[in-house]
C-alpha positions in Angstrom: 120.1 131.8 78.1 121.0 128.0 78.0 118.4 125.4 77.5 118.5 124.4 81.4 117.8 127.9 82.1 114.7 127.8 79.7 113.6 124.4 81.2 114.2 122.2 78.6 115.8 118.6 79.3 117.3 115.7 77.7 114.9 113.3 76.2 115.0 110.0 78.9 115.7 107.6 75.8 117.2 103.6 75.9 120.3 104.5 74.1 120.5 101.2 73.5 117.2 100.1 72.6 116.9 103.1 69.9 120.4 101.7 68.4 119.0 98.5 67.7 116.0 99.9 66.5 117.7 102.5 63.9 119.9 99.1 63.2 117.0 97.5 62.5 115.0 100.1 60.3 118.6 100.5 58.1 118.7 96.6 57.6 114.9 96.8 56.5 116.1 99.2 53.4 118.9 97.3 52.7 117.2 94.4 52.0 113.9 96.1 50.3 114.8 99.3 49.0 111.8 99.2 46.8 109.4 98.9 49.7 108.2 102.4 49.7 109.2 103.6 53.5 108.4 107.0 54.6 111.4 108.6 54.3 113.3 110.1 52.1 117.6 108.7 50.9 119.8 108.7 48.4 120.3 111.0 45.7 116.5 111.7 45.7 116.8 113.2 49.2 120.3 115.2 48.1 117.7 116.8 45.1 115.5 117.5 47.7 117.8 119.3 49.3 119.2 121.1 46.7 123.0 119.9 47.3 125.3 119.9 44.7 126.2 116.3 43.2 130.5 116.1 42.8 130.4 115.7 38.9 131.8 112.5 39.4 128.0 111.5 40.3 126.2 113.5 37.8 125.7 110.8 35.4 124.9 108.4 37.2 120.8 107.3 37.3 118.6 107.5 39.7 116.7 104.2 40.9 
């Protein structure tokens, strides 16, 4: 069964408006990584995860 035969539809979303938005949030972490947002990146989020690190990465420290 295909998700039009089970009623569901695309989200109506600016494409445009939610690019500058995620453009925004990214240059908000760039700047102030510190700042304590509500999601999770890095090499905290790749623990979290449980992915392997390349051993090229392995001794490097977390921030």
């Amino acid at each position: 069964m295909t998700d039009t035969e089970r009623g569901v539809q695309p989200a109506a979303v600016d494409r445009d408006d939610l690019r500058q938005q995620i453009q925004a949030k990214y240059t908000d972490v760039a700047l102030d990584p510190g700042h304590g947002f509500h999601f999770h990146t890095g090499r905290s989020l790749a623990r979290m995860l449980a992915m392997r690190m390349p051993r090229s990465m392995r001794y490097l420290r977390a921030r």
